[in-house]
NULOFI-686654 format. One record per residue: x, y, z of N, C-alpha, C in turn; residue number from 1. Coordinates in Angstrom, 3 decimals. Layout:
BEGIN
@nX=X nY=Y nZ=Z caX=X caY=Y caZ=Z cX=X cY=Y cZ=Z k=NUM
...
***
This chain:
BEGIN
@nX=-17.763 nY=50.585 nZ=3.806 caX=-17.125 caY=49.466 caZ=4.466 cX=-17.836 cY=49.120 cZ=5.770 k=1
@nX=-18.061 nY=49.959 nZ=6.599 caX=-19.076 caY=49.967 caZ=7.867 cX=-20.115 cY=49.386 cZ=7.438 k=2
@nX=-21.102 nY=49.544 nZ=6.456 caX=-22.473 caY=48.965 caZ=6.080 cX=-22.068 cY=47.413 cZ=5.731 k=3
@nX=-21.042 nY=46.850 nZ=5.492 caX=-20.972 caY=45.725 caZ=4.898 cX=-20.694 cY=44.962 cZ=5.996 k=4
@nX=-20.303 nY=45.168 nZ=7.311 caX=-19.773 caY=44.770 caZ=8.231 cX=-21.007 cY=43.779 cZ=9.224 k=5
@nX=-20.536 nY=42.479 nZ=9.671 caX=-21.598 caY=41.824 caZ=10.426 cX=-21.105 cY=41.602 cZ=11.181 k=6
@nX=-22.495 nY=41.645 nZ=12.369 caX=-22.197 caY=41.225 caZ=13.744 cX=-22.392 cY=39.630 cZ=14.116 k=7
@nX=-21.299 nY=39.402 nZ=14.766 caX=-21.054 caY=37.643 caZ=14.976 cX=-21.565 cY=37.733 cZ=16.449 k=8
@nX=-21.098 nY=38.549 nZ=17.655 caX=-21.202 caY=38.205 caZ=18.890 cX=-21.400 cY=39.421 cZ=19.294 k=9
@nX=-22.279 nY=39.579 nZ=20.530 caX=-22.780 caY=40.649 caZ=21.445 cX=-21.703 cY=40.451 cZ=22.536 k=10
@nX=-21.298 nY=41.850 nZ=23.347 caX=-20.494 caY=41.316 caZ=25.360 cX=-21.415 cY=43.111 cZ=25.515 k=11
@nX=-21.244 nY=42.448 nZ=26.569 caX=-21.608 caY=43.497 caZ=27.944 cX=-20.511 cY=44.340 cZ=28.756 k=12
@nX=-19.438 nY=44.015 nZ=28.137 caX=-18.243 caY=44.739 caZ=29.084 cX=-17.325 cY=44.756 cZ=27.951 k=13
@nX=-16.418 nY=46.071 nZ=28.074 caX=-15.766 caY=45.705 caZ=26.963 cX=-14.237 cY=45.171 cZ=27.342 k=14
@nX=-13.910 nY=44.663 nZ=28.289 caX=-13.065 caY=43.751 caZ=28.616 cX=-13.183 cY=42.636 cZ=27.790 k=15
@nX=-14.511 nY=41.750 nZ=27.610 caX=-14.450 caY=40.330 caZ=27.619 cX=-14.934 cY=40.850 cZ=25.507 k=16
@nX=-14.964 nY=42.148 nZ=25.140 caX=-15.419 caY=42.252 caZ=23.745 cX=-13.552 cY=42.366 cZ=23.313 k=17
@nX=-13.005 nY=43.280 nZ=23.707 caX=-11.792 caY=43.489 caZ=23.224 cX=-10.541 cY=42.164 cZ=23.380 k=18
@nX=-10.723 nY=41.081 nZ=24.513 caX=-10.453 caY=40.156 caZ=24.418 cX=-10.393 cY=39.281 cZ=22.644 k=19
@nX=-11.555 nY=39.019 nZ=22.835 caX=-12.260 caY=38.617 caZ=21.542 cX=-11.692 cY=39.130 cZ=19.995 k=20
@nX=-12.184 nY=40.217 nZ=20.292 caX=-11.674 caY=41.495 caZ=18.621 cX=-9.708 cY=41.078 cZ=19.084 k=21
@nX=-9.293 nY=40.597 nZ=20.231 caX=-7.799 caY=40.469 caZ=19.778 cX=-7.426 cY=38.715 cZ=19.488 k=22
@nX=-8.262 nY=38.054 nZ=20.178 caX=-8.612 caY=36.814 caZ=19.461 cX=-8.454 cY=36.071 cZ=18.012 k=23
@nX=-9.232 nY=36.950 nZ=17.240 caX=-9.927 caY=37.297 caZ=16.040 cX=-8.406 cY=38.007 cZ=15.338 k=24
@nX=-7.975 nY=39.012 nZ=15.751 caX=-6.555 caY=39.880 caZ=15.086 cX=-5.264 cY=38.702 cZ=15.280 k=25
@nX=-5.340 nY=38.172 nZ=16.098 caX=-4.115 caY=36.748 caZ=16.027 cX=-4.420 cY=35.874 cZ=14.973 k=26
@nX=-5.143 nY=35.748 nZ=14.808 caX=-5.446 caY=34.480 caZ=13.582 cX=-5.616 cY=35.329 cZ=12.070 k=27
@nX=-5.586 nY=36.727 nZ=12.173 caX=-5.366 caY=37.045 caZ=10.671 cX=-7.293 cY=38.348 cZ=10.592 k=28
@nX=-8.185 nY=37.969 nZ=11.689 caX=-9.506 caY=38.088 caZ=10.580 cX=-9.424 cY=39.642 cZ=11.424 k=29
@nX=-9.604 nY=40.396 nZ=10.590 caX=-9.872 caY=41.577 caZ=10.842 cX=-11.388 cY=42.344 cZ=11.620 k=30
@nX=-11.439 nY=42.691 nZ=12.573 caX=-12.613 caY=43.200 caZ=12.962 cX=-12.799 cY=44.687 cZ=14.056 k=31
@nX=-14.089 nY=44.479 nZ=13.833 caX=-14.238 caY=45.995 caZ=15.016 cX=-15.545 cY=45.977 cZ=15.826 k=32
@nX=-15.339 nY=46.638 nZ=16.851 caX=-16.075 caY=46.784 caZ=17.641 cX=-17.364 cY=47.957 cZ=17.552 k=33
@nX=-18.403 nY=47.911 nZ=17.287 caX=-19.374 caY=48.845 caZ=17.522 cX=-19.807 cY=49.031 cZ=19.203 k=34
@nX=-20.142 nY=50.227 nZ=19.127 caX=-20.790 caY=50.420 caZ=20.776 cX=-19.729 cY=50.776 cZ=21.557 k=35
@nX=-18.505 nY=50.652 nZ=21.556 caX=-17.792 caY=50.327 caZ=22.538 cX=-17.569 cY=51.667 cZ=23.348 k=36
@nX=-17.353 nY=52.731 nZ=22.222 caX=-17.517 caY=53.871 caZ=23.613 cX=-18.393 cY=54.520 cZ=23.984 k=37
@nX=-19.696 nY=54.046 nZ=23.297 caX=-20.686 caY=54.410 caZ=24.038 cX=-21.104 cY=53.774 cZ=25.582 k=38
@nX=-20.628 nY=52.620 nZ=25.200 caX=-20.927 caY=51.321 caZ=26.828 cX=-19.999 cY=51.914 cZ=27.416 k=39
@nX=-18.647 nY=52.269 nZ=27.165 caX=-17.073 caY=52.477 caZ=28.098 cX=-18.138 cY=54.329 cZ=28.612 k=40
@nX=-18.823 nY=54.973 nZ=28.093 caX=-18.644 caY=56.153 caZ=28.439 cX=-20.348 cY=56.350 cZ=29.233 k=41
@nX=-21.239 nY=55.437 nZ=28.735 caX=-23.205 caY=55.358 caZ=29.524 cX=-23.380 cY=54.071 cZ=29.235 k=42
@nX=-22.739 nY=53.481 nZ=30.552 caX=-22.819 caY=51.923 caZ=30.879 cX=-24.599 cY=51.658 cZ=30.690 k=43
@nX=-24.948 nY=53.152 nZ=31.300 caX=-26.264 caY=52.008 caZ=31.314 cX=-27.372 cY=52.265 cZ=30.661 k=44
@nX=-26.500 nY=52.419 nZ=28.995 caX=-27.345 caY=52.621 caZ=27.597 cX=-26.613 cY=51.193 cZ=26.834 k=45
@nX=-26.417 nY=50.365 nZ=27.697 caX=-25.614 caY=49.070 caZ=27.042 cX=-27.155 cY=48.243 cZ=26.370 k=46
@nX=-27.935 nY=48.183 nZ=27.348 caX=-29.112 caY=47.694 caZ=26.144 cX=-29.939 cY=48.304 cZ=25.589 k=47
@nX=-29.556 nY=49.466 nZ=25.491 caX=-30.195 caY=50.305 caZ=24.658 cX=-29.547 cY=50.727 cZ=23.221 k=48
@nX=-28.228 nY=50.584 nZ=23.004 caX=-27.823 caY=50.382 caZ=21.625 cX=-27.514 cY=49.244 cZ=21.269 k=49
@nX=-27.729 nY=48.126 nZ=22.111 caX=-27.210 caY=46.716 caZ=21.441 cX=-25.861 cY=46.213 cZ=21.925 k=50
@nX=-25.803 nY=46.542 nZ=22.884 caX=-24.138 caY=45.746 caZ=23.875 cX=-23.561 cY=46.158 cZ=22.692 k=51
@nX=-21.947 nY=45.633 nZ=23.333 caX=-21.054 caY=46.062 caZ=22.238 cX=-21.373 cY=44.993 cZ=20.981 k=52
@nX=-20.700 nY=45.248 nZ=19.965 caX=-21.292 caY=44.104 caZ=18.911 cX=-19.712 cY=43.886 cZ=18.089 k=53
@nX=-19.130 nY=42.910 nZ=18.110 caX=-18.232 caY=42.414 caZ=17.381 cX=-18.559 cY=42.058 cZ=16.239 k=54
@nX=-17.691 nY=43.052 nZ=14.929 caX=-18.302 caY=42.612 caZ=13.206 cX=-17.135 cY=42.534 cZ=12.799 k=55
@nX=-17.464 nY=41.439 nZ=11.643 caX=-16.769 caY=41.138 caZ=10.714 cX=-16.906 cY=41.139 cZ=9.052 k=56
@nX=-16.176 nY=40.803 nZ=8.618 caX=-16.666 caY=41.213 caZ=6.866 cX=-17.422 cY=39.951 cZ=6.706 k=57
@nX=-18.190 nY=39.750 nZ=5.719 caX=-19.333 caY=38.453 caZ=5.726 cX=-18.109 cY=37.417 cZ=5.063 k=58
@nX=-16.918 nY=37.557 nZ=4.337 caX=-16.060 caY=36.603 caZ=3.811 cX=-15.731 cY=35.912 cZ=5.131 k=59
@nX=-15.491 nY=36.334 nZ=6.317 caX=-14.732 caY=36.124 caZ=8.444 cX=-16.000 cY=35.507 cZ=8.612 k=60
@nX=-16.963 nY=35.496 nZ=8.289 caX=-17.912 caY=35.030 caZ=9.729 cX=-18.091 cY=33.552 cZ=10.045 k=61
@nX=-17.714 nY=32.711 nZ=9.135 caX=-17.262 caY=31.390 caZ=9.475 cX=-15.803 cY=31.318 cZ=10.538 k=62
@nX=-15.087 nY=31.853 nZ=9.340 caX=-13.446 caY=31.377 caZ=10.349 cX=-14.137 cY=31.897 cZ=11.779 k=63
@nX=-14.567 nY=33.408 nZ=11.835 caX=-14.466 caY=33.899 caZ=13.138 cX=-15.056 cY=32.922 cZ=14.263 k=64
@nX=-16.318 nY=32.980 nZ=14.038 caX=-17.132 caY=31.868 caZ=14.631 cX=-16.441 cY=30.518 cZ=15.320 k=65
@nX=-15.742 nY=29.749 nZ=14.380 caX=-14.933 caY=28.961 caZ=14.340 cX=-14.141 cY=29.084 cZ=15.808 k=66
@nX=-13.475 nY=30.675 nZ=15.599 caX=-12.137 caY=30.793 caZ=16.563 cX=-13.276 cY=31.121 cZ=18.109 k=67
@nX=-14.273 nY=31.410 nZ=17.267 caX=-14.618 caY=32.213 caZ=19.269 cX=-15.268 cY=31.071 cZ=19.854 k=68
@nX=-15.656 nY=29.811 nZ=19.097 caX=-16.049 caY=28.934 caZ=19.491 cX=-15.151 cY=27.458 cZ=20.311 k=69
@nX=-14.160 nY=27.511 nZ=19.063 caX=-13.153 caY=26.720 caZ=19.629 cX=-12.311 cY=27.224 cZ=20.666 k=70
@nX=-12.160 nY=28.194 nZ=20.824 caX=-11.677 caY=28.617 caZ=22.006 cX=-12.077 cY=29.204 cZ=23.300 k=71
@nX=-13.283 nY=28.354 nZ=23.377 caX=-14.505 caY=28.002 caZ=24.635 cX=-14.598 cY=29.782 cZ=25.231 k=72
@nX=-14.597 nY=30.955 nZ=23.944 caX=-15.144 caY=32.142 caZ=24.298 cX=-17.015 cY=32.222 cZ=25.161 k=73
@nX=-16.265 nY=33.015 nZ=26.368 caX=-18.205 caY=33.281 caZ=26.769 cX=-18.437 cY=34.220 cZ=26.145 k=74
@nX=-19.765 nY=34.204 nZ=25.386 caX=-20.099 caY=35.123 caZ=24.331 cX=-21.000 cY=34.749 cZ=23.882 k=75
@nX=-21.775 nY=35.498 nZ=23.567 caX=-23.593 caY=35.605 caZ=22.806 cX=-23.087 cY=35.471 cZ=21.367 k=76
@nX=-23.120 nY=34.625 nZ=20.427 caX=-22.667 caY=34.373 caZ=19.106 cX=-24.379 cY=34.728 cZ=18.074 k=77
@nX=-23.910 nY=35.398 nZ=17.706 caX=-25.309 caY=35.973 caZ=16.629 cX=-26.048 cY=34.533 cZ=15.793 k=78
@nX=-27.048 nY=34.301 nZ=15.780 caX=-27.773 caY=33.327 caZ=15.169 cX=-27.390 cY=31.787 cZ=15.374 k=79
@nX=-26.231 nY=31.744 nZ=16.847 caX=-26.736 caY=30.393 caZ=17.241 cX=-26.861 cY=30.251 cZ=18.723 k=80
@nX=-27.826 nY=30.752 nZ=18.730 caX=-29.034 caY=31.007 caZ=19.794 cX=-29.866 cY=29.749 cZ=19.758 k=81
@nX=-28.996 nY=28.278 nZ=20.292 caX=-29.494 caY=27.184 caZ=20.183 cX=-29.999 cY=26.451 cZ=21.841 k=82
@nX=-30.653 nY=25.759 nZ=21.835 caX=-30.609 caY=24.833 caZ=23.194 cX=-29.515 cY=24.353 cZ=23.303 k=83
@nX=-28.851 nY=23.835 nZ=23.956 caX=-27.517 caY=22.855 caZ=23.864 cX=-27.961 cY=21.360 cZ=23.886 k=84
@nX=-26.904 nY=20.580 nZ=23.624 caX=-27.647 caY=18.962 caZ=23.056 cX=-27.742 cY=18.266 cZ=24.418 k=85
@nX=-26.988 nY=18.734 nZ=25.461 caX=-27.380 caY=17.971 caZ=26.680 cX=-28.365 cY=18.491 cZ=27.567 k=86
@nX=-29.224 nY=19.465 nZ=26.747 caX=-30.615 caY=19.866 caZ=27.720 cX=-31.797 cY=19.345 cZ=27.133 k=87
@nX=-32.495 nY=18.503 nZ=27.773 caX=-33.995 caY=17.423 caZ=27.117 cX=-35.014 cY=18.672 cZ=27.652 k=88
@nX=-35.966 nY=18.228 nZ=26.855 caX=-37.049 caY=18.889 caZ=27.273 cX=-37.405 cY=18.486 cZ=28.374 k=89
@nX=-37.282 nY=17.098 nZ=29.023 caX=-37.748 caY=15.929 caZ=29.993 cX=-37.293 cY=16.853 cZ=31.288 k=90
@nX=-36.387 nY=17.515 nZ=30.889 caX=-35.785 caY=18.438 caZ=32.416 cX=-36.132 cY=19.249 cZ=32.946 k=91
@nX=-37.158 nY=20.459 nZ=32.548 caX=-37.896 caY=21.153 caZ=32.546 cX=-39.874 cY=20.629 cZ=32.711 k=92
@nX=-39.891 nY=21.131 nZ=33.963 caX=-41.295 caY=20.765 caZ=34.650 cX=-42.727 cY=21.720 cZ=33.633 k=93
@nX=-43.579 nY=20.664 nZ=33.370 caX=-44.403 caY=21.495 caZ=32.138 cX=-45.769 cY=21.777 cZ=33.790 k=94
@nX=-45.718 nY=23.040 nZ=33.304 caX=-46.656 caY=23.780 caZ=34.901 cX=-48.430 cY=24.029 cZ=33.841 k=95
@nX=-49.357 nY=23.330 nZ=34.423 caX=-50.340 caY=23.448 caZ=33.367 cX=-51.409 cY=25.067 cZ=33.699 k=96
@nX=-52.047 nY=25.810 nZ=32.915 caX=-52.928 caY=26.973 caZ=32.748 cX=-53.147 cY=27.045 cZ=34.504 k=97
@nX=-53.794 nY=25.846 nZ=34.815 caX=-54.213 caY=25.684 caZ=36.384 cX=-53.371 cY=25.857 cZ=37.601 k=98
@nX=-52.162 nY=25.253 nZ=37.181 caX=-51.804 caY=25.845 caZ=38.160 cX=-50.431 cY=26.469 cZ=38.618 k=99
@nX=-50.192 nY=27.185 nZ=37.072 caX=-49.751 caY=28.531 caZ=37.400 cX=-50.500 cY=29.636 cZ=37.587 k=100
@nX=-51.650 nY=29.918 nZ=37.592 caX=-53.149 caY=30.516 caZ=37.775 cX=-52.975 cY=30.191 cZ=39.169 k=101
@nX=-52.676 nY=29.168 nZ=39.815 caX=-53.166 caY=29.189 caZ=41.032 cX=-51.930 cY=29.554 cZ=42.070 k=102
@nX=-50.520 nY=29.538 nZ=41.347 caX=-49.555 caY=30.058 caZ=41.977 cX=-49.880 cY=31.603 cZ=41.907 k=103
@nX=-50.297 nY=32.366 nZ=40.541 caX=-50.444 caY=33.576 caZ=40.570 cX=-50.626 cY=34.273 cZ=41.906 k=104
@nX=-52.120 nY=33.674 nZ=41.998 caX=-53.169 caY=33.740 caZ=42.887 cX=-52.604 cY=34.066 cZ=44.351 k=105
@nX=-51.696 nY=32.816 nZ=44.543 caX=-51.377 caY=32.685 caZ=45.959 cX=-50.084 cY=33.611 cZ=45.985 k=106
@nX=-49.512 nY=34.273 nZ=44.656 caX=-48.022 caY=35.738 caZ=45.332 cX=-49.122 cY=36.753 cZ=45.387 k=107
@nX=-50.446 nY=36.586 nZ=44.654 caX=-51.151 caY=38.559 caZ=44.865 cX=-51.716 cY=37.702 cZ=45.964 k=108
@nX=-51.934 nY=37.253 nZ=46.545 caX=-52.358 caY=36.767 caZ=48.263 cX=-51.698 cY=37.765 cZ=49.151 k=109
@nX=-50.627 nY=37.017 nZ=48.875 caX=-48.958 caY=37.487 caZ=50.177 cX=-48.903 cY=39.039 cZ=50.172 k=110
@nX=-48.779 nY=39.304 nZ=48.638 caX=-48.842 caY=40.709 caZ=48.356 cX=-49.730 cY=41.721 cZ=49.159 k=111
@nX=-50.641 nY=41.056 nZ=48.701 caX=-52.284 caY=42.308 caZ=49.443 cX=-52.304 cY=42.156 cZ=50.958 k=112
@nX=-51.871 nY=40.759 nZ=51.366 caX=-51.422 caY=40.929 caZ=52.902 cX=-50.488 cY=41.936 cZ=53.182 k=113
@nX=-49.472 nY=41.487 nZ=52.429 caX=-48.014 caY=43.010 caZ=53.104 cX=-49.089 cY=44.557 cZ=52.662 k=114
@nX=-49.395 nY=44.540 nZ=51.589 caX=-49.570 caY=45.996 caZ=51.180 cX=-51.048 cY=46.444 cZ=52.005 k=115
@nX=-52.225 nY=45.719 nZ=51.683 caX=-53.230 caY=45.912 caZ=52.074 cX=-53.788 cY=47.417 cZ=51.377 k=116
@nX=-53.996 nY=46.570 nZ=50.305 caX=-54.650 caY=47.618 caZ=49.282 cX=-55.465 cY=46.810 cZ=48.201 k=117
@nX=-57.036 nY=47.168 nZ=48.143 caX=-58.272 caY=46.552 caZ=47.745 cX=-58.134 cY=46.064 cZ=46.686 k=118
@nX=-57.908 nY=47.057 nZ=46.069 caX=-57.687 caY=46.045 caZ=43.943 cX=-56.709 cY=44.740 cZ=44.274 k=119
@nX=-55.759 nY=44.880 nZ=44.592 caX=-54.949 caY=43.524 caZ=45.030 cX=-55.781 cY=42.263 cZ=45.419 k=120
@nX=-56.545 nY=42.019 nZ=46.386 caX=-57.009 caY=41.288 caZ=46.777 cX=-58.091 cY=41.295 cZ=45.742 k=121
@nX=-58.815 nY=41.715 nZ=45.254 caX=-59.848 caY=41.498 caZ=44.415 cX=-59.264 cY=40.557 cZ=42.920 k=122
@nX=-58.064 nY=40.657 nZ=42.657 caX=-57.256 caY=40.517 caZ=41.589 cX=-57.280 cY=38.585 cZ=41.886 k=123
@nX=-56.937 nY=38.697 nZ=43.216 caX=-56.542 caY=37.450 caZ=43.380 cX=-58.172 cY=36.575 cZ=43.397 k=124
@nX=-58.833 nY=37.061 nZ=43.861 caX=-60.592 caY=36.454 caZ=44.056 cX=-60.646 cY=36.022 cZ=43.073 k=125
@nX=-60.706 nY=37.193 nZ=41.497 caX=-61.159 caY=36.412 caZ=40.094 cX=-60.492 cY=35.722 cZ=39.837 k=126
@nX=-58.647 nY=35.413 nZ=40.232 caX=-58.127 caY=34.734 caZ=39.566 cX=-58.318 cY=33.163 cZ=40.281 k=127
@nX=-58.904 nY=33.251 nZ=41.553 caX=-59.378 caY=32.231 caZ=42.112 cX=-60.784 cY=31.890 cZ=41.519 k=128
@nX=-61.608 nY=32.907 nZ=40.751 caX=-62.451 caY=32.379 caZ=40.081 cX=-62.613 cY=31.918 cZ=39.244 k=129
@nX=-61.488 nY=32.333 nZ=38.508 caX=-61.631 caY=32.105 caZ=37.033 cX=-60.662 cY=30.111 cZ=37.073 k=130
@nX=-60.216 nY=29.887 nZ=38.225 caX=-59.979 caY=28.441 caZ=38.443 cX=-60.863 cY=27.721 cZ=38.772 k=131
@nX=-61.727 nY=28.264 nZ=39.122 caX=-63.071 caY=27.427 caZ=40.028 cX=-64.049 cY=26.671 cZ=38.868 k=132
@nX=-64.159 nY=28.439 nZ=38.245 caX=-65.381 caY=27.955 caZ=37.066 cX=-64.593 cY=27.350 cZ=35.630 k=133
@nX=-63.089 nY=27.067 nZ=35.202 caX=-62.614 caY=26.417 caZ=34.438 cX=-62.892 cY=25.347 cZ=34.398 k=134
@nX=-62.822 nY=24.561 nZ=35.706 caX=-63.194 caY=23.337 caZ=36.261 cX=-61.914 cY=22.532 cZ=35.766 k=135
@nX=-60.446 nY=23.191 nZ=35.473 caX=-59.383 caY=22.235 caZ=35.005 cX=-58.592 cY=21.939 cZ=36.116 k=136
@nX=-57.469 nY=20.440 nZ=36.026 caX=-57.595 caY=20.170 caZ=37.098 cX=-56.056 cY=20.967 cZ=38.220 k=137
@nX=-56.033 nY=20.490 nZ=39.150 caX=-54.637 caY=20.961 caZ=39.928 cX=-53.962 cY=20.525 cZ=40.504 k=138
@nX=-52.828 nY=20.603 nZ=40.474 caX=-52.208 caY=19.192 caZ=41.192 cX=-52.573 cY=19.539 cZ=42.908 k=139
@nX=-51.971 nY=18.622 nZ=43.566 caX=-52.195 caY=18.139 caZ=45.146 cX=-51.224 cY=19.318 cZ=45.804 k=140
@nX=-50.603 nY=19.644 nZ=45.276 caX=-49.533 caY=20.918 caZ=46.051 cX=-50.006 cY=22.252 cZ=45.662 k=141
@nX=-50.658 nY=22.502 nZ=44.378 caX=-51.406 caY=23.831 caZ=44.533 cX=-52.329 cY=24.006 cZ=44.901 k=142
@nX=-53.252 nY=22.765 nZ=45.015 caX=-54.478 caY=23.087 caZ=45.979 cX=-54.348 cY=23.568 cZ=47.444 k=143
@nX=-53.197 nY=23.348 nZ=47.752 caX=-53.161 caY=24.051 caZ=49.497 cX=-53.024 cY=25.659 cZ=48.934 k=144
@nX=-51.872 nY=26.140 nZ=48.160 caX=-51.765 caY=27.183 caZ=47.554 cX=-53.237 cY=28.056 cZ=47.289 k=145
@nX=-54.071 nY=27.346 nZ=46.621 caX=-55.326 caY=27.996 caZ=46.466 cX=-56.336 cY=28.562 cZ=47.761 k=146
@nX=-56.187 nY=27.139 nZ=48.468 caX=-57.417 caY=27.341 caZ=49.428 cX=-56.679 cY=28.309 cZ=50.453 k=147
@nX=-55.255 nY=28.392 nZ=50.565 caX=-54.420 caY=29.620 caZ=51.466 cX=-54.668 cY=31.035 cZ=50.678 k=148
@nX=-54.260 nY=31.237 nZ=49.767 caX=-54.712 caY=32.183 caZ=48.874 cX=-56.228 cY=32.377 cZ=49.174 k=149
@nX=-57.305 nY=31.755 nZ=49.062 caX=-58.585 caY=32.294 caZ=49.277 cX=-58.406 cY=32.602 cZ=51.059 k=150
@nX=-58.598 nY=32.268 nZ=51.601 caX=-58.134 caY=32.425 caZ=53.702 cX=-57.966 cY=33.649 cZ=53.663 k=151
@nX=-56.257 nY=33.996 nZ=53.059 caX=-55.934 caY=35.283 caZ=52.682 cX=-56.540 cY=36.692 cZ=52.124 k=152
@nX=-56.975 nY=36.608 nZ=51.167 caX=-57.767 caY=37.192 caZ=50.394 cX=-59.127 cY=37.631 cZ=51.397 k=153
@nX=-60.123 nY=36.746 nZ=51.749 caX=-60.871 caY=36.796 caZ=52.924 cX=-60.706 cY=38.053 cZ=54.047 k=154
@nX=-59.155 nY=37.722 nZ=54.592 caX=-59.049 caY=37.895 caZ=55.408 cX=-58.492 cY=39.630 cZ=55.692 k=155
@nX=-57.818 nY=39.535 nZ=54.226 caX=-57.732 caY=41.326 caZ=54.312 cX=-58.777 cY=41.564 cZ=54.056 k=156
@nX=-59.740 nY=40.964 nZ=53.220 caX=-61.153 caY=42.136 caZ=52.686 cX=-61.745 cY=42.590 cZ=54.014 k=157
@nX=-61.518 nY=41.394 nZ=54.718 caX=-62.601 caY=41.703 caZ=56.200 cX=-61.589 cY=42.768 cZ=57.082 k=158
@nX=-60.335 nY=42.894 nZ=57.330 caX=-59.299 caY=44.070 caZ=57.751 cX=-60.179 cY=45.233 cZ=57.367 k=159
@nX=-59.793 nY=45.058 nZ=55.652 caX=-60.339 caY=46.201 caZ=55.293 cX=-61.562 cY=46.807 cZ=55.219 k=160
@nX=-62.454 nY=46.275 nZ=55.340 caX=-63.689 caY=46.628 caZ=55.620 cX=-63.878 cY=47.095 cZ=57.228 k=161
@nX=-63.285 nY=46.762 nZ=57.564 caX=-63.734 caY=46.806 caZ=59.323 cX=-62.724 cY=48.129 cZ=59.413 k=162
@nX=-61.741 nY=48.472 nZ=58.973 caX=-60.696 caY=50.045 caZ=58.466 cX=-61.762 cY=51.036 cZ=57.985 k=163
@nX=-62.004 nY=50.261 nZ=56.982 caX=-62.316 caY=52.016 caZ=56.188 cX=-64.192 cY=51.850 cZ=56.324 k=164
@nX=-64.846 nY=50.893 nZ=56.951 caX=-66.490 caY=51.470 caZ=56.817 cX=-66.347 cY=50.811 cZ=58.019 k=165
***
């Protein structure tokens, strides 16, 4: 009976899972909870066996669905792992090879400044090289990013050189 059993919805707490599994027992569909005392007893093996997992017999997994949906449940629902219809792609900024390469560039900048440790800064050089000799283009706001990032970079090597030789 356990092997036949499917999982409709993942929770992270078993407050908002046992909610649910009593949800589900009001309307008739029978179900159970996997995980649950493992999460209630090594919270923090919850993603390591799979959050708790609410199953049902495969005859429930419509109705269930149905109920955890219509009744505006928050809950990870197994296989509709969709965009929602009021998110466009148009909303989301498309960042091109160049210049997220060149944002890279400019956090191992900041970085090798706070830390001041050699591979760091060297990391950021090629990745400033490997923009140079692409020859693709960048917008007008990461080019300050870049040419600060190189300043930077510069500027610990010469720290560090003048430190350790």
């Amino acid at each position: 009976m356990v092997n036949s059993l499917v999982t409709i919805a993942t929770f992270s707490n078993y407050v908002d899972a046992n909610l649910a599994k009593q949800l589900l027992e009001s309307q008739g569909i029978h179900c159970y909870l996997a995980n649950e005392s493992t999460v209630n007893m090594a919270w923090h093996l919850t993603v390591a066996v799979g959050w708790i997992q609410l199953q049902v017999s495969p005859a429930d997994i419509e109705p269930a669905k149905t109920v955890l949906v219509s009744s505006d449940f928050e809950t990870a629902i197994a296989e509709d792992e969709t965009i929602p219809d009021d998110v466009d792609d148009d909303d989301f900024e498309k960042i091109s090879w160049a210049d997220e390469t060149a944002d890279r560039a400019f956090r191992t900048a900041i970085i090798g400044l706070i830390l001041i440790f050699l591979p760091i800064q060297l990391y950021s050089l090629w990745l400033l090289i490997r923009l140079l000799v692409s020859r693709r283009r960048i917008s007008p706001n990461r080019r300050i990013k870049v040419i600060s990032a190189l300043i930077l970079d510069l500027l610990n090597l010469y720290i560090i050189w003048h430190i350790f030789f």
